[in-house]
LUMKOLLO-194303 format. One line per field, with one value per residue: x, y, z of N, C-alpha, C, O in turn; residue number from 1. Coordinates in steps of 0.1 Angstrom, whole numbers, plus 5000, padded with zeros to 4 digits. Example, Ala and Ser with C-alpha at 12.3 -4.5 7.8 and 13.67 -1.06 7.14 Angstrom:
<rs>
n.X c(5132	5128)
n.Y c(4943	4978)
n.Z c(5078	5071)
ca.X c(5123	5137)
ca.Y c(4955	4989)
ca.Z c(5078	5071)
c.X c(5132	5129)
c.Y c(4967	5000)
c.Z c(5078	5079)
o.X c(5142	5134)
o.Y c(4967	5011)
o.Z c(5085	5080)
i c(1	2)
</rs>
This chain:
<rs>
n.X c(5282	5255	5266	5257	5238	5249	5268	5250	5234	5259	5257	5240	5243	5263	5252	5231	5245	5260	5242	5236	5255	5261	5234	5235	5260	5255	5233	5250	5258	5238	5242	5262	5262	5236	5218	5233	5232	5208	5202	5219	5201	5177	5189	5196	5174	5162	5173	5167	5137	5124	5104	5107	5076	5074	5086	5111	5113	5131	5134	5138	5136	5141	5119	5096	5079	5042	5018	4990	4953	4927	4900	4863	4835	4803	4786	4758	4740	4751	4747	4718	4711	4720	4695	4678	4663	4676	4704	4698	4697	4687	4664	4678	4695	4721	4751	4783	4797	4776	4774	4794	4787	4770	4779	4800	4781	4769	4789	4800	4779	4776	4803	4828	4841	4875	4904	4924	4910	4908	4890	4889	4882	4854	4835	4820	4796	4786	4753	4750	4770	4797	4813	4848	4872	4899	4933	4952	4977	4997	4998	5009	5003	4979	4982	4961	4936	4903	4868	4841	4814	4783	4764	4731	4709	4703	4704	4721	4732	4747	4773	4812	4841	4875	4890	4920	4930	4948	4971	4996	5030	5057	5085	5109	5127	5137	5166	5155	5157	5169	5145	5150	5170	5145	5135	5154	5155	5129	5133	5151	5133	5110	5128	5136	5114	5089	5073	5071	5072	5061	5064	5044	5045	5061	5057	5059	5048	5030	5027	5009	5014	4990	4989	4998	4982	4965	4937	4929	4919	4929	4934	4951	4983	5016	5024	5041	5072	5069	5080	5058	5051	5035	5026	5021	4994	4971	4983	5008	5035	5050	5080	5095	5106	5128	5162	5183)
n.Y c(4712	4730	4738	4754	4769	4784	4801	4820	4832	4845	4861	4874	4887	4905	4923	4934	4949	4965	4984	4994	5008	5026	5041	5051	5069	5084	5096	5113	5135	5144	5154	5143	5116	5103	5097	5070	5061	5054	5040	5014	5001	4998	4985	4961	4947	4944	4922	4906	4903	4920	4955	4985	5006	5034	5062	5057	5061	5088	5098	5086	5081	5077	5061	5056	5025	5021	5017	5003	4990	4969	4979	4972	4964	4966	4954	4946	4963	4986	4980	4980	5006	5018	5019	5046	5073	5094	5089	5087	5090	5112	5115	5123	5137	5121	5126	5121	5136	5135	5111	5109	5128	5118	5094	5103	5118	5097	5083	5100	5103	5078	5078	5074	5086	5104	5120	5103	5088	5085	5097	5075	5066	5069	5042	5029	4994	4966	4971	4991	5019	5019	5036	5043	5043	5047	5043	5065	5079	5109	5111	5086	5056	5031	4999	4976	4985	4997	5010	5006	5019	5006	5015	5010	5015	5041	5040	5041	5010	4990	4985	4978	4966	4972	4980	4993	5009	5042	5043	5050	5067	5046	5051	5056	5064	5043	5035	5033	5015	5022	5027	5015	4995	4978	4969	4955	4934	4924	4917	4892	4878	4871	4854	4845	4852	4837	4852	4885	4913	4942	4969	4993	5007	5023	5026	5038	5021	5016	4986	4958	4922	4897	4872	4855	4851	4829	4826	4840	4865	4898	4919	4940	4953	4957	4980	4978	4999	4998	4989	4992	4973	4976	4959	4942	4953	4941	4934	4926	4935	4931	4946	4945	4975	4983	4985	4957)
n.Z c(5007	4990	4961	4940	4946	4965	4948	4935	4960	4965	4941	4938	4963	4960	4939	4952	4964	4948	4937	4956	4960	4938	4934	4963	4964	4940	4940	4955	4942	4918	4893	4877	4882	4888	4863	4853	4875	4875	4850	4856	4877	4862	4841	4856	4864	4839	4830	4845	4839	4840	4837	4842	4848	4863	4883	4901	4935	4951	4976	5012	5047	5082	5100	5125	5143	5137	5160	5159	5161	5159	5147	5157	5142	5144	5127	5117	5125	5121	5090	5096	5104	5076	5054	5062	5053	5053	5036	5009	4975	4959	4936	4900	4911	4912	4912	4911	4931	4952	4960	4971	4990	5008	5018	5034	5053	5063	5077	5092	5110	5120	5132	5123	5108	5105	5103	5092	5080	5041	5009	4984	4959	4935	4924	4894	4899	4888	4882	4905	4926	4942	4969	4978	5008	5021	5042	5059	5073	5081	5055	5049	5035	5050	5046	5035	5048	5052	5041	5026	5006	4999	4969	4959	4932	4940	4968	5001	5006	5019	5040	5039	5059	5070	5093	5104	5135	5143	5166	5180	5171	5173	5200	5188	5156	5129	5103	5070	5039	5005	4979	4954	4965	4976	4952	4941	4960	4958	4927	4937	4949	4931	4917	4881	4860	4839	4824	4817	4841	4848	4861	4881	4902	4931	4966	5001	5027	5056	5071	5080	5081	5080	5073	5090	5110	5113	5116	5136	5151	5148	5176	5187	5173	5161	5130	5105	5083	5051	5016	4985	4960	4935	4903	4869	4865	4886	4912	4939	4960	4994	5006	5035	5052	5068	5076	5076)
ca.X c(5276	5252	5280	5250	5230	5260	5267	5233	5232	5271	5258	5228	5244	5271	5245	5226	5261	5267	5232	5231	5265	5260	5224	5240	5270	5251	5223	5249	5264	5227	5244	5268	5262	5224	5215	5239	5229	5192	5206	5224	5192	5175	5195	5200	5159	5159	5181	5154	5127	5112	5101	5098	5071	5075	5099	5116	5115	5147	5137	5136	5144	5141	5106	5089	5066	5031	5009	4975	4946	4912	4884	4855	4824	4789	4781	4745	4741	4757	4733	4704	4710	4725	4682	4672	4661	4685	4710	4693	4702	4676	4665	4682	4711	4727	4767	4796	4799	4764	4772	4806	4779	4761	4787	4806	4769	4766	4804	4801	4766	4788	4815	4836	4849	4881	4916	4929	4901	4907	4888	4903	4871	4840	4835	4806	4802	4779	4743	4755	4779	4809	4825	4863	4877	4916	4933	4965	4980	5003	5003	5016	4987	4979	4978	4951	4928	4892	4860	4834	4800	4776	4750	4722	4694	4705	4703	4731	4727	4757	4789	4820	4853	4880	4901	4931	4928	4965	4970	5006	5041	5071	5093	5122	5126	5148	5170	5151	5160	5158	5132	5163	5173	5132	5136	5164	5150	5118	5138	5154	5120	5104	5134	5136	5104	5085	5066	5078	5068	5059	5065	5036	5042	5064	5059	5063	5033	5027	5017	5010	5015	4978	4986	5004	4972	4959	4923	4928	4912	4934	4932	4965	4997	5028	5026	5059	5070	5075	5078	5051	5059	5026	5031	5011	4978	4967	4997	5016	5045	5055	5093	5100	5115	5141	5176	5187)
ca.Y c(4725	4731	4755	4766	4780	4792	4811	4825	4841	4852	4865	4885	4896	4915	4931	4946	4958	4973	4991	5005	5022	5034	5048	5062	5082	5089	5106	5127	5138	5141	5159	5137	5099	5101	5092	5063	5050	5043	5028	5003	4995	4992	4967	4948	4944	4943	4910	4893	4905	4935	4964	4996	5020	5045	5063	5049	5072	5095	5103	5082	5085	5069	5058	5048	5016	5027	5010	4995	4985	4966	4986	4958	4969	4958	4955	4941	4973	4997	4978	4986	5018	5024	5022	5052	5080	5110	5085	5081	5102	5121	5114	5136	5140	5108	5125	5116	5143	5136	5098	5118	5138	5107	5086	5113	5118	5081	5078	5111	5100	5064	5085	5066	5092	5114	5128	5089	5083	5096	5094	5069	5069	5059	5035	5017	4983	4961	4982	4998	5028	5019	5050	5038	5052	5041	5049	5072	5086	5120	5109	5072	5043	5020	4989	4965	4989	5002	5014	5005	5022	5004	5019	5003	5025	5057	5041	5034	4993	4981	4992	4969	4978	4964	4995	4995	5021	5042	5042	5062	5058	5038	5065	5057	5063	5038	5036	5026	5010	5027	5019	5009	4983	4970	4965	4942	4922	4920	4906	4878	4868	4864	4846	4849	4852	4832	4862	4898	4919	4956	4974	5005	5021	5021	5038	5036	5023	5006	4973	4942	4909	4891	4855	4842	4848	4815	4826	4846	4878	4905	4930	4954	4950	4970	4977	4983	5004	4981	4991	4982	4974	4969	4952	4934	4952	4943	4922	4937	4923	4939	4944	4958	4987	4985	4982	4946)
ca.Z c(5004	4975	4953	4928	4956	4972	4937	4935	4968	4961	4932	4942	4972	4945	4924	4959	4973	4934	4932	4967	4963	4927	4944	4976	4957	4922	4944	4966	4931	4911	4878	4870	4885	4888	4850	4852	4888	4873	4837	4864	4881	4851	4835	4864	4864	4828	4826	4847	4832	4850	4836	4854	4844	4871	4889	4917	4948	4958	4992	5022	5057	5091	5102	5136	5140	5137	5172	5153	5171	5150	5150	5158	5137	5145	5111	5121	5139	5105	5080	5095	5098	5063	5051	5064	5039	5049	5028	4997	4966	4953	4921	4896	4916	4909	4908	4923	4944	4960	4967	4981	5007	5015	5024	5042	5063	5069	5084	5104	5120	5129	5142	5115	5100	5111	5097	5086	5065	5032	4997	4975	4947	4932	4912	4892	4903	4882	4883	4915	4928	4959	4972	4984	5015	5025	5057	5057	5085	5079	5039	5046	5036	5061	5037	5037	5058	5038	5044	5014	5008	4986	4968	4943	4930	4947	4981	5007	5009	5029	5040	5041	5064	5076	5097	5114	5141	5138	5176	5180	5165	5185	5203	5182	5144	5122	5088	5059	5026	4994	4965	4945	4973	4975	4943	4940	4970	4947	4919	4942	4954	4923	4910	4869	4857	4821	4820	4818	4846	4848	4880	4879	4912	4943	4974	5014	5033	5068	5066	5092	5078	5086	5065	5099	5124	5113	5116	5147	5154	5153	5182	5188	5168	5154	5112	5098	5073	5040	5000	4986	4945	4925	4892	4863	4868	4903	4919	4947	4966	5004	5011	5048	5045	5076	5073	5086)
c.X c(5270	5261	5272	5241	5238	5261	5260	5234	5245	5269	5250	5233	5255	5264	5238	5235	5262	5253	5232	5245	5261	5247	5231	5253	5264	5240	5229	5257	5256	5232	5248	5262	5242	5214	5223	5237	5215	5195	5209	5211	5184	5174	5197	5183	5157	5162	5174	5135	5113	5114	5096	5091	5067	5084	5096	5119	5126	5145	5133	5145	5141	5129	5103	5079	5054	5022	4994	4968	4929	4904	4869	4841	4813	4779	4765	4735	4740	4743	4721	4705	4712	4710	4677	4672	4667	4699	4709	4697	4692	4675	4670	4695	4716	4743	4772	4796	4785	4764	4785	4802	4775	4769	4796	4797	4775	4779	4803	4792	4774	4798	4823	4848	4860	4896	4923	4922	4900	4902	4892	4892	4862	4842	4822	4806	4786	4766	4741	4767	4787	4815	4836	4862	4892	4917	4945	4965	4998	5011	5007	5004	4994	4974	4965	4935	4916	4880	4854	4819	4794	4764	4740	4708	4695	4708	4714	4724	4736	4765	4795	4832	4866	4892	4909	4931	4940	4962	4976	5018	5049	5079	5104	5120	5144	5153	5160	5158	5158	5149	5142	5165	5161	5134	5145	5161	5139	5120	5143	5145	5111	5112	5131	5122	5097	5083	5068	5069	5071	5055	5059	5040	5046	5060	5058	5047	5038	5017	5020	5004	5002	4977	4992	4995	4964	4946	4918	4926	4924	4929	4940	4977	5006	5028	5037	5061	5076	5073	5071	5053	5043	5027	5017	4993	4974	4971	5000	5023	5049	5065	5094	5115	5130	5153	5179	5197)
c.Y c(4725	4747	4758	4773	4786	4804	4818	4834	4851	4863	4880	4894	4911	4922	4938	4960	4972	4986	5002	5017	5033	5043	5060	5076	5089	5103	5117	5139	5138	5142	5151	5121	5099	5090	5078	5053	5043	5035	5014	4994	4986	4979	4956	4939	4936	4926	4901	4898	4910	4945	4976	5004	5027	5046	5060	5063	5076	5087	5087	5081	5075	5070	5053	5039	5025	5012	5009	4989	4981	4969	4978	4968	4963	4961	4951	4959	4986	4993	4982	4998	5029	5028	5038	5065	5090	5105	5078	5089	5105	5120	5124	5140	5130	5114	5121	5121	5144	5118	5100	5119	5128	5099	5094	5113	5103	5079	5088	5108	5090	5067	5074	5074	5103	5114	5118	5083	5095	5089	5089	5069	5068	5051	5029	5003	4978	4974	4992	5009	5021	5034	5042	5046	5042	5045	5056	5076	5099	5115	5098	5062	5033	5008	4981	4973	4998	5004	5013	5008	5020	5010	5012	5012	5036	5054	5035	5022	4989	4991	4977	4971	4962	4980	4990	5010	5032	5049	5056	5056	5052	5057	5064	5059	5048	5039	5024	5020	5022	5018	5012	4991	4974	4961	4952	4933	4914	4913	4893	4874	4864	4854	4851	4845	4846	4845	4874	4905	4932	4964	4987	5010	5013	5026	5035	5034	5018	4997	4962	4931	4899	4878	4847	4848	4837	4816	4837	4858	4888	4917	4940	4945	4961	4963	4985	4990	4995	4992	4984	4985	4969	4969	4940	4936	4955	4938	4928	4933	4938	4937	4953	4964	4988	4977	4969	4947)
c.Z c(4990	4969	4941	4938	4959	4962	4936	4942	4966	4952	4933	4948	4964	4937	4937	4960	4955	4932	4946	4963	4950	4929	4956	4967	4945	4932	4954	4951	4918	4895	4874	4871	4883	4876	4850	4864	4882	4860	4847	4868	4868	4842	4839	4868	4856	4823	4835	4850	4835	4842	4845	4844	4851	4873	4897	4925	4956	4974	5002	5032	5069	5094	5117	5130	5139	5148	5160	5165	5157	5156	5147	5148	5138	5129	5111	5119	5126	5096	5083	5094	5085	5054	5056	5052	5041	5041	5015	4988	4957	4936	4910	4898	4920	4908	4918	4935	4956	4967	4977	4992	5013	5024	5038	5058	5071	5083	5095	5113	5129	5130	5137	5108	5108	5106	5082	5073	5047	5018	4988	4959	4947	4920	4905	4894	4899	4880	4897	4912	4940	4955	4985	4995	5018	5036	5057	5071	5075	5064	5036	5046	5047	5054	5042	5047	5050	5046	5030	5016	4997	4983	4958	4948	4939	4959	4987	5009	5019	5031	5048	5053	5070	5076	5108	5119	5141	5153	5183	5172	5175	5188	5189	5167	5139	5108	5084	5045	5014	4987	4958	4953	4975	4966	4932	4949	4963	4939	4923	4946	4946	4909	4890	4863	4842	4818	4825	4833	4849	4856	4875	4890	4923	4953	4993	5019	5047	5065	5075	5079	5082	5082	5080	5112	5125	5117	5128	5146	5159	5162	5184	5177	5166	5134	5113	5089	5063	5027	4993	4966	4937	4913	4884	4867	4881	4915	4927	4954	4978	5006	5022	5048	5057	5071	5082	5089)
o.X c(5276	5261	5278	5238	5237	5258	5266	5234	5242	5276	5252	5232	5254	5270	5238	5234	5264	5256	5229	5245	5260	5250	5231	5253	5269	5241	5223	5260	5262	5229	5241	5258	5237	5207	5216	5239	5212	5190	5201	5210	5184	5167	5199	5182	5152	5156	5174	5126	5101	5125	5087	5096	5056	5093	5085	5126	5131	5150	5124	5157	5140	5125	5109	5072	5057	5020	4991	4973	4923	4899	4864	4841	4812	4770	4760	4725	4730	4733	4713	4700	4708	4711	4668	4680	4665	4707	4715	4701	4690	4683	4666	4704	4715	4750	4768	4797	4785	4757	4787	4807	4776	4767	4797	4801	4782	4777	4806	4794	4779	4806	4824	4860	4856	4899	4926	4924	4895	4907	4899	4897	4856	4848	4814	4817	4776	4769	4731	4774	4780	4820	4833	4854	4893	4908	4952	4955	5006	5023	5008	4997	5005	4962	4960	4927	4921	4880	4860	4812	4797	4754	4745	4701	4685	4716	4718	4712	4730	4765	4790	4831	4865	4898	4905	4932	4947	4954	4971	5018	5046	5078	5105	5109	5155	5145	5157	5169	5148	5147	5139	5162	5164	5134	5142	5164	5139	5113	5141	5147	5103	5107	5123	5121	5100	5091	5066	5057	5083	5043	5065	5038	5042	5057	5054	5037	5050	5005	5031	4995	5006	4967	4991	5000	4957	4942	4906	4933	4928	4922	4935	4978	5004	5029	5040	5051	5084	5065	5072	5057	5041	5029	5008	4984	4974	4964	4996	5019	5050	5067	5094	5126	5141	5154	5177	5201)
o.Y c(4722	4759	4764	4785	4797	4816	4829	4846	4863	4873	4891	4906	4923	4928	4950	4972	4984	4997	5014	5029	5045	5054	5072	5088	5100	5115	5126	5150	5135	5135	5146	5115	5091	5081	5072	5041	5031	5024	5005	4983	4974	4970	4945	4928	4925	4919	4889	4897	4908	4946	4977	5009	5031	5038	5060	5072	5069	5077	5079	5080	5063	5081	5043	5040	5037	5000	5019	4985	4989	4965	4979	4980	4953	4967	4957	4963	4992	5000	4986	5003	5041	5038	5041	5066	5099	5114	5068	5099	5097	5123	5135	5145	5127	5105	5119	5115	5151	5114	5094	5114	5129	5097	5089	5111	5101	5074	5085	5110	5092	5057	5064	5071	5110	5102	5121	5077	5105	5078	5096	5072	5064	5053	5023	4997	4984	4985	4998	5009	5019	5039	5037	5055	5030	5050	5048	5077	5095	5114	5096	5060	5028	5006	4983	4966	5007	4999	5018	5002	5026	5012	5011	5014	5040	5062	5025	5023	4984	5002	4969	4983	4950	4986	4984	5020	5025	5058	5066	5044	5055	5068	5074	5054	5046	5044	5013	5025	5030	5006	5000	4980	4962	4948	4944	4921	4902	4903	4883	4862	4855	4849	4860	4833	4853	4850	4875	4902	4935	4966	4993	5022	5002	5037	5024	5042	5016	4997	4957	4932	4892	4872	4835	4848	4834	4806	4841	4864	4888	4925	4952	4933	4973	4952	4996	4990	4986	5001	4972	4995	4957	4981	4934	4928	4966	4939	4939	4922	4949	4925	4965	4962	4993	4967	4970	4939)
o.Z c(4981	4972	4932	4935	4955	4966	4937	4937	4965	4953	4930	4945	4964	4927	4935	4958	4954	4927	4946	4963	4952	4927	4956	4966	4942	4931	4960	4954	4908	4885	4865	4861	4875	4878	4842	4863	4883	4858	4845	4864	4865	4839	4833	4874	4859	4815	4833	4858	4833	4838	4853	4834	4849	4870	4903	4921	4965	4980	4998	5031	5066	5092	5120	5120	5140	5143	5155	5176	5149	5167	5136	5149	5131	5125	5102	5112	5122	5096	5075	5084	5084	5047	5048	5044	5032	5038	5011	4993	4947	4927	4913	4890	4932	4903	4929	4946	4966	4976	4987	5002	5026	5036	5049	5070	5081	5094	5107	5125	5140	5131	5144	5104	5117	5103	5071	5063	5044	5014	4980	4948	4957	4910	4912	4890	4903	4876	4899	4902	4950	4945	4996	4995	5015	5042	5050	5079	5067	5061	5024	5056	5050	5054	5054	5052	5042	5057	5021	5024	4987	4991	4947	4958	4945	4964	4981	5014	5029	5025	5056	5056	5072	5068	5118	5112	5134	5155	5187	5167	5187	5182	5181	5165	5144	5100	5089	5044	5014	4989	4958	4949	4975	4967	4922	4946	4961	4938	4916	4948	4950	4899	4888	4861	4832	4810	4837	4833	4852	4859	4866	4889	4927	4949	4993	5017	5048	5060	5078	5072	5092	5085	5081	5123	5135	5122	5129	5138	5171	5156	5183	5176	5168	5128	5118	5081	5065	5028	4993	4960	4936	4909	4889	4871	4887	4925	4925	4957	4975	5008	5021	5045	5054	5064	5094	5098)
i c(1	2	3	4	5	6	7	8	9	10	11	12	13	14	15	16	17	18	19	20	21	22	23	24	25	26	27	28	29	30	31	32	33	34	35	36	37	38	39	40	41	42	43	44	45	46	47	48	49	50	51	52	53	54	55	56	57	58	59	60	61	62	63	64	65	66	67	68	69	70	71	72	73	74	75	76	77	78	79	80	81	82	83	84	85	86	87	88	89	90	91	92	93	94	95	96	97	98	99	100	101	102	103	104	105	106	107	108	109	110	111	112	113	114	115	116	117	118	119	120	121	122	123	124	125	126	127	128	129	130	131	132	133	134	135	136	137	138	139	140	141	142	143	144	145	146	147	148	149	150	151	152	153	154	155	156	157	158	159	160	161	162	163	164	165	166	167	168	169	170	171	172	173	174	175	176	177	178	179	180	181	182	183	184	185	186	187	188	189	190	191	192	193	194	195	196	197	198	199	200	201	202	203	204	205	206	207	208	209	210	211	212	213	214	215	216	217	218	219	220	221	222	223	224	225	226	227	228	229	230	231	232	233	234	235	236	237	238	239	240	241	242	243	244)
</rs>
């Protein structure tokens, strides 16, 4: 038997067990234990060399799958259409909120647009404008799933996408993890780190795993609900959120 792995896991598994309870009792008891459940976490980060700069999320509860289905796009088909002159922006009225209307048009004409699609920004992008769109369903992101509208010189040029359709949920809901408990999974998977890392923002998404289709064209699946921990900038690591 290797007896330093053995330790390791021994060890880890002792510091989840220690954080979930001091979590689970601190938060039925907020006045007193609360302030002392997140020192714990904290430090137990701190000593491998995580920084949190947000807060970690009270609430969570039991979750159904979310049914997905890929929404094929004849992008051929989109681009030509995106030239036409009722999606141009009139000289003068170059704002945001007018590459807002445009885009909005464009997606409602291509019966693109409806409840899931929600405005995530604009951005300037070299001598061009993109207007973001994301995909949410009842407030939860559907990771990896986007809609991009390019513009150069006022005029819609392209649009990008890659949408997961949000189908229905599974009948059943299940227990979730806390943020607390992600977070300690997070630290055993990136092992002790050279370089400090600084956790900006947790929060509950649905997310399908797409590195093991091997090239293969996804058409239906189930996305799970997972913790998604973004860190260092633009990094992000998925921990599924169900209780094993």
């Amino acid at each position: 038997m290797d007896w330093t792995k053995a330790k390791t896991i021994l060890i880890l598994a002792l510091i989840v067990t220690n954080v979930f309870l001091v979590f689970t009792f601190g938060f039925n008891n907020p006045v007193q234990t609360e302030p002392a459940s997140e020192k714990v976490l904290i430090s137990v980060l701190a000593n491998n060399n995580i920084t949190l700069a947000t807060e970690v999320p009270e609430k969570h509860g039991k979750m159904p799958v979310l049914n997905i289905e890929y929404r094929v796009f004849n992008k051929e088909k989109i681009n030509e259409t995106v030239h036409r002159e009722k999606y141009n922006v009139k000289t003068g009225n170059d704002t945001k909120e007018e590459f807002i209307r445009i885009s909005n048009l464009f997606l409602k004409d291509s019966n693109l647009l409806n409840d899931n699609v929600i405005l995530e920004g604009v951005e300037k992008q070299g001598e061009g404008i993109v207007v973001k769109y994301k995909n949410e369903i009842e407030g939860i992101l559907i990771e990896e799933s986007y809609i991009y509208c390019y513009f150069e010189n006022g005029k819609l040029n392209s649009v990008d996408s890659y949408w997961l359709e949000a189908k229905n949920f599974g009948e059943s809901k299940k227990n979730t993890i806390s943020a607390a408990e992600a977070l300690v999974i997070f630290m055993s998977q990136v092992e002790k780190p050279e370089e400090d890392i600084v956790v900006e923002r947790i929060e509950l998404v649905y997310w399908l795993d797409t590195s093991s289709f091997d090239g293969e064209e996804l058409i239906k699946d189930t996305a799970l609900p997972a913790w998604k921990i973004v860190y260092n900038g633009n990094q992000s690591k998925h921990i599924y959120a169900y209780e094993q």
